[in-house]
N, C-alpha and C positions, 0 to 999 in steps of 0.2 A: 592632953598628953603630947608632950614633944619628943621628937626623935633628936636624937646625941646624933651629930654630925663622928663622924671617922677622922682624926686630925691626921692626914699628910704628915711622913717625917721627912723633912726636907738630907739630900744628901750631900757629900760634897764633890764638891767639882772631881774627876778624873785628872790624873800626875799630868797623864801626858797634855793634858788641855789648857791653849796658851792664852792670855788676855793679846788682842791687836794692840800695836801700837798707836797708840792715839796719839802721836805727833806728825808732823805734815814736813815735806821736805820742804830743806832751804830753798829758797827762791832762787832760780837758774839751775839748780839741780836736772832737770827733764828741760828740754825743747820747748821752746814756746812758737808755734805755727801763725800764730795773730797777735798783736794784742786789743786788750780787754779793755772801755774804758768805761767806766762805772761816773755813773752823774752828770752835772753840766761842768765844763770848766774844770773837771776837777775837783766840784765839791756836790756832795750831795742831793738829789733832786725831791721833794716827798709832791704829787700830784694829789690832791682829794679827791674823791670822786664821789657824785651827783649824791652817793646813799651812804657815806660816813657820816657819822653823829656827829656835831658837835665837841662832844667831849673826845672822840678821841682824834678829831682834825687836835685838838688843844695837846691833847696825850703826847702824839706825835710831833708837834712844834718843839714840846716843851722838851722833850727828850734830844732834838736835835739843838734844841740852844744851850742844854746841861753837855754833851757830849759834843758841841763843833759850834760855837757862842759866835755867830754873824756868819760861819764858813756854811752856808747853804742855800739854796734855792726854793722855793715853794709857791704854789697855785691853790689857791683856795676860790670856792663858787661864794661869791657874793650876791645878794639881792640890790636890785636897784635903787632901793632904799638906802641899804648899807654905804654904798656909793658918794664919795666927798663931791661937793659941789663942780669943783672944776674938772672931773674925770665923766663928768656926765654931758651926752653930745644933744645941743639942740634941739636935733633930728636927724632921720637918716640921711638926705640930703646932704650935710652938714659933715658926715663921718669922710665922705670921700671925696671933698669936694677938693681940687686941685688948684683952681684957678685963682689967681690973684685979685 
């Protein structure tokens, strides 16, 4: 045996009740105390971090090369495997070594 739910009659909005403006003031409109600067240079930064998946380190590239095609920056954690032959040091010795 099932029980018949009660249907809600939805009502309608009240006259005096306004929607907000969902538009944003022109730029210079208000004071601006600092400014703001978003990215590196100027363009975009996306950082990975150590427990993003794979797919969506890819997600996120692909998104910034569909919407700003070379205008961006990014870090991704590689494995030392991953690693091209000549980006790999030695030893550590080798990383800082100064002298001629």
């Amino acid at each position: 045996m099932s029980k018949k739910r009660k249907r809600r009659r939805l009502t309608a909005p009240s006259p005096q009740a306004r929607l907000p403006d969902p538009t944003l003031d022109p730029p210079g409109t208000h004071p601006e105390p600092y400014e703001i600067e978003f990215g590196r240079d100027g363009k975009p930064v996306y950082v990975a971090g150590p427990y993003h998946p794979p797919w969506f380190v890819d997600e996120v590239l692909s998104t910034l090369e569909r919407t700003a095609p070379g205008s961006y920056h990014f870090v991704v954690p590689l494995a030392e495997d991953d690693l091209p032959e000549d980006l790999l040091w030695a030893g550590e010795e080798d990383a800082f070594d100064t002298e001629d």
